[in-house]
ChimeraX commands (.cxc) that place a marker at each C-alpha (Angstrom):
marker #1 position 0.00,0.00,0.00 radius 0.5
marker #1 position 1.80,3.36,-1.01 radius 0.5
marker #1 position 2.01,6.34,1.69 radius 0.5
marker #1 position -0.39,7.98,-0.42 radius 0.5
marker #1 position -3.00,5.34,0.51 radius 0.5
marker #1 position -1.90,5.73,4.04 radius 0.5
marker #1 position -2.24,9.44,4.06 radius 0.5
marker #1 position -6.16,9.23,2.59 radius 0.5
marker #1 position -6.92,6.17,5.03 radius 0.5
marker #1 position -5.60,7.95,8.08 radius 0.5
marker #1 position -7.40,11.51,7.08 radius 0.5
marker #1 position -10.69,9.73,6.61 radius 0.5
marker #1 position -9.94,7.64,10.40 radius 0.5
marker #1 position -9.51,11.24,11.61 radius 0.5
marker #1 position -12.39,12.41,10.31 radius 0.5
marker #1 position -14.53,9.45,11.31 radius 0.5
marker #1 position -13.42,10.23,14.92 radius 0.5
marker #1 position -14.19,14.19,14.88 radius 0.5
marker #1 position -17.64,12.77,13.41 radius 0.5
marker #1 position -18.16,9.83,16.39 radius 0.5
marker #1 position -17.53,12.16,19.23 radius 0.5
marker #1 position -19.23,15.37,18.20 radius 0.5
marker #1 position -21.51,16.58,20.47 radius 0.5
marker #1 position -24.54,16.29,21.33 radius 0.5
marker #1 position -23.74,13.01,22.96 radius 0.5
marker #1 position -26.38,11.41,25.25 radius 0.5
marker #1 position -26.76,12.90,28.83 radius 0.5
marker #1 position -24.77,9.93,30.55 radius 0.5
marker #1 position -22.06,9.30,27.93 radius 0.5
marker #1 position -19.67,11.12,29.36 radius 0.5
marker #1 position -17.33,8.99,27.71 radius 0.5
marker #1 position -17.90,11.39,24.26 radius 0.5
marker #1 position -17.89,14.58,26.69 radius 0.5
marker #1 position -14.28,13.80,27.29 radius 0.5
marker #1 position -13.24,12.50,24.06 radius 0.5
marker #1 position -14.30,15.34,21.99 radius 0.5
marker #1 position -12.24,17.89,23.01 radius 0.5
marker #1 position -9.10,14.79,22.63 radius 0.5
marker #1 position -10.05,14.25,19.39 radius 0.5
marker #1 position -10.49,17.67,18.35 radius 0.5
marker #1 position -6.99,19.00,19.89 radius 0.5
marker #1 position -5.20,15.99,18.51 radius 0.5
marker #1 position -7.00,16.76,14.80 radius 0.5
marker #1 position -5.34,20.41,14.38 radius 0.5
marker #1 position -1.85,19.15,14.88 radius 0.5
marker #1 position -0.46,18.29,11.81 radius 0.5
marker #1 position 2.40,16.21,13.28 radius 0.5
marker #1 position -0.67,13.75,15.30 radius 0.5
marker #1 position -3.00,14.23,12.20 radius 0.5
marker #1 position -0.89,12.57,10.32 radius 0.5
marker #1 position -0.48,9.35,11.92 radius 0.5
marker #1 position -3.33,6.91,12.18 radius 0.5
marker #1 position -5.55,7.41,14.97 radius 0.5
marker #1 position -7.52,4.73,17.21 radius 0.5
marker #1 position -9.60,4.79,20.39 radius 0.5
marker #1 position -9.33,2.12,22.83 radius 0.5
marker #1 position -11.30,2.25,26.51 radius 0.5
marker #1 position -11.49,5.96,26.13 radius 0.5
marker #1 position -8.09,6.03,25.12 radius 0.5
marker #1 position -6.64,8.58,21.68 radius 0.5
marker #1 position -3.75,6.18,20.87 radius 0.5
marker #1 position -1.99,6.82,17.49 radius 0.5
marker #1 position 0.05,4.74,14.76 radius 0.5
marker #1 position 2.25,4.55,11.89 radius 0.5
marker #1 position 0.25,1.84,10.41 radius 0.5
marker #1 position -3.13,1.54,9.48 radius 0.5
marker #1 position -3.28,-2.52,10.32 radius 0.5
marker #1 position -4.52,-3.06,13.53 radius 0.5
marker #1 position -2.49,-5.92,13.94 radius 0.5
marker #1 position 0.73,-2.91,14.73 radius 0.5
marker #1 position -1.67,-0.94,17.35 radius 0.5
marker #1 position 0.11,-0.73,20.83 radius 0.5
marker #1 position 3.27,-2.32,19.32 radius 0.5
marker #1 position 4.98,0.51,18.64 radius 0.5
marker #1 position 5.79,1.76,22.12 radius 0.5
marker #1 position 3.56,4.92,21.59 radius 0.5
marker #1 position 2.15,7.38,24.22 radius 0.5
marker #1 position -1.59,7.06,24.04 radius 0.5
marker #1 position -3.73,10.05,25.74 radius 0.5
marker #1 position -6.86,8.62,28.11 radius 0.5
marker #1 position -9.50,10.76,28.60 radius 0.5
marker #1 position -11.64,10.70,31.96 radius 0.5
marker #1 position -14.25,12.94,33.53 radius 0.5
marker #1 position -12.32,15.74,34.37 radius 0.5
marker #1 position -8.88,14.30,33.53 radius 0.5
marker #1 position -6.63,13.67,30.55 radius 0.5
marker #1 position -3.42,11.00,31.35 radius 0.5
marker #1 position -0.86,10.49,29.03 radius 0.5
marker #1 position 0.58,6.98,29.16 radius 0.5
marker #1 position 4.05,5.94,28.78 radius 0.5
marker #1 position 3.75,2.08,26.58 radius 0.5
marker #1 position 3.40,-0.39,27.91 radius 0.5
marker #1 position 0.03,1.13,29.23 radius 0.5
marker #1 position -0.68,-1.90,31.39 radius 0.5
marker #1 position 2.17,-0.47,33.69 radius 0.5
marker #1 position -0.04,2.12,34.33 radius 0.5
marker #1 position 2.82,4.41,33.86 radius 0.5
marker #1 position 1.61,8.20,33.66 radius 0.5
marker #1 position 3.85,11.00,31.90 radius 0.5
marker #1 position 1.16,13.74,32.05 radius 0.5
marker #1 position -2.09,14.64,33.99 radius 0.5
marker #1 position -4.18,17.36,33.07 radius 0.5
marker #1 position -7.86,18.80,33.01 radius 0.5
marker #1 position -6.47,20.63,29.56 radius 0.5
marker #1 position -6.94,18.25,26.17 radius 0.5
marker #1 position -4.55,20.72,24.70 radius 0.5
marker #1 position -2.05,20.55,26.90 radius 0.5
marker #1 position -2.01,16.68,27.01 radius 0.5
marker #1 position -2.08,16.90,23.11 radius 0.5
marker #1 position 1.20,19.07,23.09 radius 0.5
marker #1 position 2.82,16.72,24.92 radius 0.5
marker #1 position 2.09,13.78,22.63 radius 0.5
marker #1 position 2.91,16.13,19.86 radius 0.5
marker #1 position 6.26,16.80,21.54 radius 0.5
marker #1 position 7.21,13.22,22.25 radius 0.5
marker #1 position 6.76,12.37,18.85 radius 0.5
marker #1 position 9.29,14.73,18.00 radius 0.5
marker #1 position 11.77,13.63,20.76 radius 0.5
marker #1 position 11.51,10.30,20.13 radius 0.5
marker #1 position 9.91,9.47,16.59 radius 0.5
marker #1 position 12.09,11.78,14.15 radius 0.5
marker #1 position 12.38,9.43,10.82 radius 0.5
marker #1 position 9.60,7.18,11.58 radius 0.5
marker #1 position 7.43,7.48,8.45 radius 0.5
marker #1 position 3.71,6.47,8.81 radius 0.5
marker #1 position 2.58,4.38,6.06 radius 0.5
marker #1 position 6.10,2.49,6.78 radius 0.5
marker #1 position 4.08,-0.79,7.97 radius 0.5
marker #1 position 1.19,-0.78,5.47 radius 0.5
marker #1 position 2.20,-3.56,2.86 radius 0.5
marker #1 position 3.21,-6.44,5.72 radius 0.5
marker link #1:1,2 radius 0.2
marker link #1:2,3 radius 0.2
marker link #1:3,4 radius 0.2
marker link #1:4,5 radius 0.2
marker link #1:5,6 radius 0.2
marker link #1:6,7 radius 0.2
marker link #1:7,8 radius 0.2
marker link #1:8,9 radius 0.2
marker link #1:9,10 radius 0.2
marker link #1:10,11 radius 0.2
marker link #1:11,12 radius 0.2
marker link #1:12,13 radius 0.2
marker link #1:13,14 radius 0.2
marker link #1:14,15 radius 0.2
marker link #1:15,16 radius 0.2
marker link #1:16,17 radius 0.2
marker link #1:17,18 radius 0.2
marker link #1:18,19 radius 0.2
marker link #1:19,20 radius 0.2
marker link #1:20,21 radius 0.2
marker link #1:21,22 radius 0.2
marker link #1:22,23 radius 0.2
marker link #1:23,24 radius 0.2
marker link #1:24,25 radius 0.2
marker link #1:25,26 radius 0.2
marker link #1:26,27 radius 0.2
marker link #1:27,28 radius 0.2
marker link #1:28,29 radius 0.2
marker link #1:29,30 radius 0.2
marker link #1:30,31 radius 0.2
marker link #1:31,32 radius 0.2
marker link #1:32,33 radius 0.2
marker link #1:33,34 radius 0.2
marker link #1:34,35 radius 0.2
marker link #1:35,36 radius 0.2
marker link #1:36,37 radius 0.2
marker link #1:37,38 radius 0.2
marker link #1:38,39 radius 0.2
marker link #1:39,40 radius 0.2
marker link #1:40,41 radius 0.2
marker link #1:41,42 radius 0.2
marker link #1:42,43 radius 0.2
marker link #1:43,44 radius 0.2
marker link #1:44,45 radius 0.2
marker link #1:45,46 radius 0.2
marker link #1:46,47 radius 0.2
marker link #1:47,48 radius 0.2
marker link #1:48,49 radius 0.2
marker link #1:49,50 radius 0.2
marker link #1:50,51 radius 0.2
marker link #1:51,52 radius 0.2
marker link #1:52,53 radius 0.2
marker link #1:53,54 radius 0.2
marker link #1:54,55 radius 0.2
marker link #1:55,56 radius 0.2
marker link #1:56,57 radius 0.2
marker link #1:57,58 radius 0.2
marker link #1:58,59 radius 0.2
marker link #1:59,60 radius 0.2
marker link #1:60,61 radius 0.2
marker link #1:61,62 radius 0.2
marker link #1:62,63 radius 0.2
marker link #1:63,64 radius 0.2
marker link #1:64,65 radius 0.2
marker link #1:65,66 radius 0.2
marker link #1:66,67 radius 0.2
marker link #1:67,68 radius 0.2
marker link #1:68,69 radius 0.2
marker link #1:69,70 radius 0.2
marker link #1:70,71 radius 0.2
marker link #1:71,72 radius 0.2
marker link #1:72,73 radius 0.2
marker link #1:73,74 radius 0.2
marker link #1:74,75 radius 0.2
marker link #1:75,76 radius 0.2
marker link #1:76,77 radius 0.2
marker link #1:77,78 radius 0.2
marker link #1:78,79 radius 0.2
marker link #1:79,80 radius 0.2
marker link #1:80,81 radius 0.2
marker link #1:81,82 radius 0.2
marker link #1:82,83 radius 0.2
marker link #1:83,84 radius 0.2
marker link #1:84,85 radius 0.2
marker link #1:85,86 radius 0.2
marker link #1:86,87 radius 0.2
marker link #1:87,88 radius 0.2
marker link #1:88,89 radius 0.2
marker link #1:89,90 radius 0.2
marker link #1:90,91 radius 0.2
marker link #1:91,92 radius 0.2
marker link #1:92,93 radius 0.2
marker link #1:93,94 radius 0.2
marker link #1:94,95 radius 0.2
marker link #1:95,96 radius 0.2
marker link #1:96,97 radius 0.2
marker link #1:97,98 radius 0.2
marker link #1:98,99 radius 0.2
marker link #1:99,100 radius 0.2
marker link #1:100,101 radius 0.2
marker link #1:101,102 radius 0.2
marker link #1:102,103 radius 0.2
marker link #1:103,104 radius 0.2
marker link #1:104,105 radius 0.2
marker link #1:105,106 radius 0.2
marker link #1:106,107 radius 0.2
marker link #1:107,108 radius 0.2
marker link #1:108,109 radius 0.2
marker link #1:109,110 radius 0.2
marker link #1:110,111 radius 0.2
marker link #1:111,112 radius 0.2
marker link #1:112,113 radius 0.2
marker link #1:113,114 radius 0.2
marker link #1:114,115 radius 0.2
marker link #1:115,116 radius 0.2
marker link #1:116,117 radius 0.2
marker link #1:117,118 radius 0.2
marker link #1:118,119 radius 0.2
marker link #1:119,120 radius 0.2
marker link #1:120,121 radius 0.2
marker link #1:121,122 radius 0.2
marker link #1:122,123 radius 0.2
marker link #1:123,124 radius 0.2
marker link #1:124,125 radius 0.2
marker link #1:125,126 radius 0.2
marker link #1:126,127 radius 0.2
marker link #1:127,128 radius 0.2
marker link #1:128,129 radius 0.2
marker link #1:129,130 radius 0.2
marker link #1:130,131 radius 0.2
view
């Protein structure tokens, strides 16, 4: 599958996501009330954007490969979203290891944004997509 391919699947995932979460949600899904503003941050950043995105147990986790066989293998931060409370986790997640906790999507959305370019310079998305 060429990067172009890639590229249109993970803008149309994106999309999908902004579409899933948009309010109005239902009075006790507060799931979507915390979400939205996740998804939304992670959207406008073009580094996150393009990546493939996918939700997990309230979690915005992101990938270099469309298959979800690759989800959580690639030692990722994903971002979970609670009532009240965005945590950034450090992979393995099951460690429960937290890097960031914040009320602000944003600011748990920069710091994603900002590992990624620590720790993910040269990593082309799309890299995985023909395995």
């Amino acid at each position: 599958m060429s990067n172009q391919t890639f590229e249109a699947e993970a803008s149309a995932a994106w999309d999908g996501l902004l579409v899933q979460y948009r309010p109005p949600e239902a009075p006790d899904d507060w799931a979507s009330r915390s979400m939205w503003p996740l998804v939304q941050a992670a959207a406008s950043v073009p580094r996150l954007r393009s990546l493939y995105p996918w939700t997990s147990h309230s979690s915005l986790n992101f990938s270099l490969s469309q298959s979800f066989r690759d989800w959580g293998t690639e030692g990722f931060p994903g971002i979970h979203a609670g009532p009240g409370l965005y945590s950034v986790l450090a992979f393995p997640w099951r460690d429960n290891r937290v890097l960031l906790a914040t009320a602000d999507s944003t600011e748990a959305v920069t710091f994603v944004d900002q590992w990624f370019r620590d720790n993910a310079a040269g990593q082309e998305p799309g890299r995985r997509s023909e395995e």
